[in-house]
FIGU-963381 format. One record per residue (C-alpha): x, y, z. Coordinates in steps of 0.5 Angstrom, whole numbers, always signed. Layout:
R    c1    c2    c3
R     X     Y     Z
...
END
This chain:
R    c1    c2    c3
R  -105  -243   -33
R   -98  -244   -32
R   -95  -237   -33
R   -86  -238   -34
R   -80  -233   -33
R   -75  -235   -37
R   -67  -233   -34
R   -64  -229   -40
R   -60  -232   -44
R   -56  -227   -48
R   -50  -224   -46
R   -50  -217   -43
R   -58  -218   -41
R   -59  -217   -34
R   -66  -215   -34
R   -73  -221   -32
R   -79  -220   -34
R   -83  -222   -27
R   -80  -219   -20
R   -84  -221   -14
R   -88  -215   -15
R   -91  -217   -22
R   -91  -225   -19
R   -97  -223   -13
R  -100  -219   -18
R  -101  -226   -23
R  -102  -230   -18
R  -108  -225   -16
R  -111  -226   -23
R  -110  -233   -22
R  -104  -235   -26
R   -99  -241   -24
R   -92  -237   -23
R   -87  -242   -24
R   -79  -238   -24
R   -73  -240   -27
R   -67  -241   -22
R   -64  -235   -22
R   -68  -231   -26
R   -68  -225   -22
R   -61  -226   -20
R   -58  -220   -23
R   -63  -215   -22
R   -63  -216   -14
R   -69  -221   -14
R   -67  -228   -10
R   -72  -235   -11
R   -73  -234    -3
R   -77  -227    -5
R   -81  -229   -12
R   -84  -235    -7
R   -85  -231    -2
R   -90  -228    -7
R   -93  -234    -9
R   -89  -236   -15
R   -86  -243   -15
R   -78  -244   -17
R   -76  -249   -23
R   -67  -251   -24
R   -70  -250   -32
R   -77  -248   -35
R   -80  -255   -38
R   -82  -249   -45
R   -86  -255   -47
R   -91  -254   -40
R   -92  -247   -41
R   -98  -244   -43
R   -95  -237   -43
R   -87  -235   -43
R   -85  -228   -41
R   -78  -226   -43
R   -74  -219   -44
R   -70  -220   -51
R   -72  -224   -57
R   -73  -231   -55
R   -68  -236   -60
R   -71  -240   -66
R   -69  -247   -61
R   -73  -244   -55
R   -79  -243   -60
R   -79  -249   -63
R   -80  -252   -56
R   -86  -249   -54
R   -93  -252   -55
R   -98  -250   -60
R  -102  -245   -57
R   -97  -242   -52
R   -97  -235   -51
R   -90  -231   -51
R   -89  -223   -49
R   -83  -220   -50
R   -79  -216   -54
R   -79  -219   -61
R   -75  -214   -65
R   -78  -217   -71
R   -75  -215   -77
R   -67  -217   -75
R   -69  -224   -71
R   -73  -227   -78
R   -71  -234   -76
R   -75  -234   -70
R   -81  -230   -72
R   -82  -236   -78
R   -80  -241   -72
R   -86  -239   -68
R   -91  -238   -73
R   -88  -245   -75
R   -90  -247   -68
R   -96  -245   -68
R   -95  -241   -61
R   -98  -233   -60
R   -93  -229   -59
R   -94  -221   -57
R   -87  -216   -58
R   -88  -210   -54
R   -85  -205   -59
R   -92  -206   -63
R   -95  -203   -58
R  -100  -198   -61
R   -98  -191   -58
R  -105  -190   -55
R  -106  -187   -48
R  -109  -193   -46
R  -104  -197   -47
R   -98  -192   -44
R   -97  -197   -38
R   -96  -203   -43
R   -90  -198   -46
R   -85  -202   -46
R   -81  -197   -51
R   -82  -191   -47
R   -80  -194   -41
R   -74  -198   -42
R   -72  -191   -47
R   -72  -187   -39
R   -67  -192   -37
R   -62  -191   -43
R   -63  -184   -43
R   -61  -183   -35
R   -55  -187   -36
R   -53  -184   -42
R   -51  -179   -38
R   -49  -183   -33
R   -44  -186   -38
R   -42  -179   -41
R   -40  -176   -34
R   -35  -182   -32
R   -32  -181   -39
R   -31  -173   -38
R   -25  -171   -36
R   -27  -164   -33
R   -33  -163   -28
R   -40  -162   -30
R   -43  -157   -25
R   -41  -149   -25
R   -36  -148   -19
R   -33  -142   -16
R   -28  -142   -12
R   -22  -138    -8
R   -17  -142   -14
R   -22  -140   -19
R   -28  -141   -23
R   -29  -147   -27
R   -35  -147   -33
R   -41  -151   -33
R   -40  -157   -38
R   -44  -156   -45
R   -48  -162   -47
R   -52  -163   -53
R   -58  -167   -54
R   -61  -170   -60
R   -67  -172   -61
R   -72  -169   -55
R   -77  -177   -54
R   -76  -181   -47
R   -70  -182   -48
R   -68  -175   -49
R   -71  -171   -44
R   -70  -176   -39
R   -62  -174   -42
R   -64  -167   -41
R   -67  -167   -34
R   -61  -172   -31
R   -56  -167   -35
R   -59  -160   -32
R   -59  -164   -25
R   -52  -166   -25
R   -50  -157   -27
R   -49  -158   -34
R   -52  -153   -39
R   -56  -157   -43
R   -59  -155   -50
R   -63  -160   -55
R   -66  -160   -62
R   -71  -165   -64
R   -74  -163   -72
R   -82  -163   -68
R   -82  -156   -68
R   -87  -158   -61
R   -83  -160   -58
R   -78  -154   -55
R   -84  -154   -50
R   -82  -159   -47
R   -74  -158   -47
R   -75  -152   -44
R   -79  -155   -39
R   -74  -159   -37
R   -69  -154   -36
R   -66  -154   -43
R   -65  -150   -48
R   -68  -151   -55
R   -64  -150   -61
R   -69  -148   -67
R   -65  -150   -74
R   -71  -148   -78
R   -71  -153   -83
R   -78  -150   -86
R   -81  -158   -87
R   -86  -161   -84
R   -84  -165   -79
R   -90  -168   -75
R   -92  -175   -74
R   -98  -178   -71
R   -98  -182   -64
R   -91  -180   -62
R   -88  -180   -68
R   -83  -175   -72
R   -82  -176   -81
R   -76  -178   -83
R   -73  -173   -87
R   -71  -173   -93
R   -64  -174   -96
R   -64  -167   -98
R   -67  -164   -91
R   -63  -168   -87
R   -56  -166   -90
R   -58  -159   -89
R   -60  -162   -81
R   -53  -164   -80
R   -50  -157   -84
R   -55  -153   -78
R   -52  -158   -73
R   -45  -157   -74
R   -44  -151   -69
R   -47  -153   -64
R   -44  -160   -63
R   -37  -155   -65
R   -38  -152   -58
R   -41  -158   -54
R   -37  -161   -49
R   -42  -168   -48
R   -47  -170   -55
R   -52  -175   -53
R   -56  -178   -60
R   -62  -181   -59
R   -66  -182   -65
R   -68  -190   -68
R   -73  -192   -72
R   -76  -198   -70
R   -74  -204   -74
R   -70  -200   -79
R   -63  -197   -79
R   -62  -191   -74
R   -61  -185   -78
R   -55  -181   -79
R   -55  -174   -75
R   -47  -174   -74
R   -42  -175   -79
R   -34  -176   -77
R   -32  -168   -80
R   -37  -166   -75
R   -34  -171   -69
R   -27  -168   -71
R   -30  -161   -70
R   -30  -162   -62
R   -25  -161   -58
R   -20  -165   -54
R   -24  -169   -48
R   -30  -168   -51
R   -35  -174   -50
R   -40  -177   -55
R   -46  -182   -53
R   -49  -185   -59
R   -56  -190   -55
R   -58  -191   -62
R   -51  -196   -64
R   -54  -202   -63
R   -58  -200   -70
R   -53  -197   -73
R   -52  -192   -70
R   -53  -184   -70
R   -46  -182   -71
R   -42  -184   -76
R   -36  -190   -74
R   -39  -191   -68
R   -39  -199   -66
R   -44  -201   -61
R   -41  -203   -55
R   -34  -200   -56
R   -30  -193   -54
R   -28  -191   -60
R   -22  -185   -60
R   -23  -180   -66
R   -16  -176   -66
R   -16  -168   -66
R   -12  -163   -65
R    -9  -164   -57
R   -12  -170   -56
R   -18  -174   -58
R   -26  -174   -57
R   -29  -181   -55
R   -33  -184   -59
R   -39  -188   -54
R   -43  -194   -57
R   -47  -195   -52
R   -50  -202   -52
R   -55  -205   -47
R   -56  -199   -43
R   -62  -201   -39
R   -59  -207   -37
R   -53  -202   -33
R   -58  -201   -28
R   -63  -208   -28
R   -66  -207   -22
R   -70  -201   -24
R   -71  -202   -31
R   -73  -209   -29
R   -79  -206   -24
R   -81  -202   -30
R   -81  -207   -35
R   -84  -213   -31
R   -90  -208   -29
R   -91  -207   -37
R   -91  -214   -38
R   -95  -216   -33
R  -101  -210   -35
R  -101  -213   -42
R  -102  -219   -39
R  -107  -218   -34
R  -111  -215   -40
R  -111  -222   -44
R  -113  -225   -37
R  -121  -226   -34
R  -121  -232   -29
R  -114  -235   -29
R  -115  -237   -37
R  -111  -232   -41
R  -116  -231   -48
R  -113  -225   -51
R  -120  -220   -55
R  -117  -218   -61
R  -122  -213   -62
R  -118  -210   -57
R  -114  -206   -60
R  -108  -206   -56
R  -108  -213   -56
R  -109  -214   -64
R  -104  -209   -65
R   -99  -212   -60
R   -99  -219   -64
R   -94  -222   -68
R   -95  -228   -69
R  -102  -233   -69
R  -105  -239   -71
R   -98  -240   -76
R   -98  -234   -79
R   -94  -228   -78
R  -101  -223   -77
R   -95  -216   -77
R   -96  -214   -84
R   -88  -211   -84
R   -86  -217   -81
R   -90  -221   -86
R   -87  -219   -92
R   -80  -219   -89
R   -80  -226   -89
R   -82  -227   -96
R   -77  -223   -99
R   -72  -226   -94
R   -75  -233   -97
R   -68  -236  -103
R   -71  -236  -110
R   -76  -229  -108
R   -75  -223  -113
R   -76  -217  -113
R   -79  -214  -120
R   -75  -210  -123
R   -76  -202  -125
R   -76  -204  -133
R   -82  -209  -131
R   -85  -207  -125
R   -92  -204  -125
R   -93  -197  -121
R   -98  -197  -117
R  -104  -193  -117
R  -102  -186  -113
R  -106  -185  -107
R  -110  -179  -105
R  -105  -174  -102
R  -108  -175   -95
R  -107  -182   -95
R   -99  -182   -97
R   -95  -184   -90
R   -88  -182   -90
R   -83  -186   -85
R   -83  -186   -79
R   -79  -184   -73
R   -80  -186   -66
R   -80  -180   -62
R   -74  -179   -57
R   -71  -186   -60
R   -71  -191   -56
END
């Protein structure tokens, strides 16, 4: 079976779905590899290396040919109606802001696989592509944040003398946060973190932070990675609880994200405000609305206080700042999935794999993600919701089975 890697299209994507590693590991399963020209370019893998693995390089990917497409960023409506039916697709989808091409591949017929709906199950932990792309963010977070500051973050001491250790705080103890905590703390920086999974403080402290317990007296455990939202009134209390300690910090980096809904706020501007001049805040969550109140994805935003100003940071594609190794990772999540569905050269995806069902968006011209689903219906013109007067409420489920939100551990 013909096995495609598309070059990525969008602005800002520097990442590929294959590398020369992943290539030898399909063509041993006895896929056909076929390579976009330049696909790899930006990550440091040149056509010469993806053929000397056994993959052969193509000026433009002939999609209608294609029995399976690899991609990094959701893929376009044009570029999924081009695809055959039956085609195979596995990527990132983000199904409930790119509607459009989820109705296009069902439309199409093709069978495509978002790795944001990976179950997060042991077996399928080198199929995470959330958690390892979240690594990636969480590392250049600080990255991003030490070229902002204006001061160093390492404790010296010195015959002109003593220079404290830059404060950092972290919101939201996940991938993403604790690799923010541990890169912080190798850097010199004092790192404290809060996260509302009162389980989590073990692991802050093990990577060298200082948990900051706020005792919001509600629980807060999810399952499968996962913590509750909170409810309005408890996260206002978080913010008030919270306010000190940003206050005092000289670096806030907030991670929290809720898969396919709008990230919550943790941060309002007063709280901003209340830090002082130099300080630097890293918001990973800005591509989805952000943590912290007025941050715009992609942009440094200067927030006035006395003596200067705190910088606003919208991070925005952090993985694709360092390609390479978010490609290595990456590359290798999807090339495991794909390995799952593969037995003799033909991909024949089991969905009484638990994995491979839950990882399907789309099949057989439906949209088998229930969530996603029911968007598009209620996207579709003329589609209304019945109002409160007329509305049927509906039968109350035993307390055990009622599930609140979620939110994804660690954000991104």
């Amino acid at each position: 079976m013909r096995v495609g890697v598309t070059r990525e299209q969008r602005e800002g994507e520097r990442r590929v779905a294959a590398t020369p590693e992943t290539v030898e590991q399909l063509t041993k399963l006895g896929l056909d590899v076929v390579v976009e020209k330049g696909a790899g370019d930006e990550s440091g893998f040149s056509d010469a290396s993806y053929k000397k693995a056994g993959a052969s390089i193509a000026a433009k990917l002939a999609l209608g040919s294609l029995d399976v497409l690899l991609h990094v960023r959701p893929l376009s409506a044009a570029t999924a109606t081009s695809l055959k039916k039956g085609a195979v697709t596995i990527g990132m989808a983000s199904p409930s802001t790119e509607l459009p091409t989820v109705a296009a591949l069902a439309k199409a017929k093709v069978t495509s696989f978002a790795l944001e709906l990976i179950p997060r199950i042991s077996r399928a932990q080198s199929m995470d592509a959330l958690s390892s792309q979240a690594l990636v963010a969480g590392y250049r977070a600080v990255i991003e944040a030490v070229m902002r500051y204006p001061r160093f973050f390492p404790l010296y001491m010195t015959a002109a003398g003593t220079i404290p250790p830059a404060k950092v705080l972290v919101l939201g103890a996940g991938v993403a946060g604790l690799q923010a905590i541990g890169t912080a703390k190798r850097l010199g920086a004092r790192v404290s973190a809060n996260d509302i999974r009162a389980a989590s403080a073990d692991e802050v402290r093990s990577m060298g932070g200082t948990f900051i317990n706020l005792d919001l007296d509600t629980a807060a455990e999810g399952t499968g990675g996962y913590a509750k939202e909170l409810a309005e009134d408890r996260a206002k209390r978080q913010r008030d609880l919270l306010a000190p300690h940003i206050a005092s910090s000289d670096v806030l980096i907030t991670t929290a994200a809720i898969p396919g809904r709008a990230a919550p706020l943790l941060v309002t501007t007063d709280m901003v405000k209340g830090m002082r001049a130099g300080s630097v805040v890293i918001d990973l969550a800005a591509e989805s609305g952000g943590n912290v109140q007025g941050v715009v994805a992609g942009k440094d935003i200067p927030v006035p206080v006395e003596g200067g100003a705190v910088t606003l940071v919208g991070l925005k594609d952090a993985p694709s700042a360092i390609p390479s190794d978010a490609s290595r990772l990456y590359a290798k999540n999807v090339a495991n999935l794909l390995a799952l569905m593969t037995e003799d050269g033909t991909v024949s995806p089991d969905y009484t794999d638990e994995v491979v069902a839950g990882a399907c968006l789309t099949r057989d011209g439906d949209v088998t993600h229930e969530p996603t689903a029911q968007a598009l219906i209620d996207a579709k013109p003329g589609t209304r919701k019945p109002s409160a007067s007329t509305a049927k409420a509906p039968a109350k489920k035993p307390a055990a089975a009622r599930k609140a939100p979620a939110t994804r551990k660690g954000g991104k």
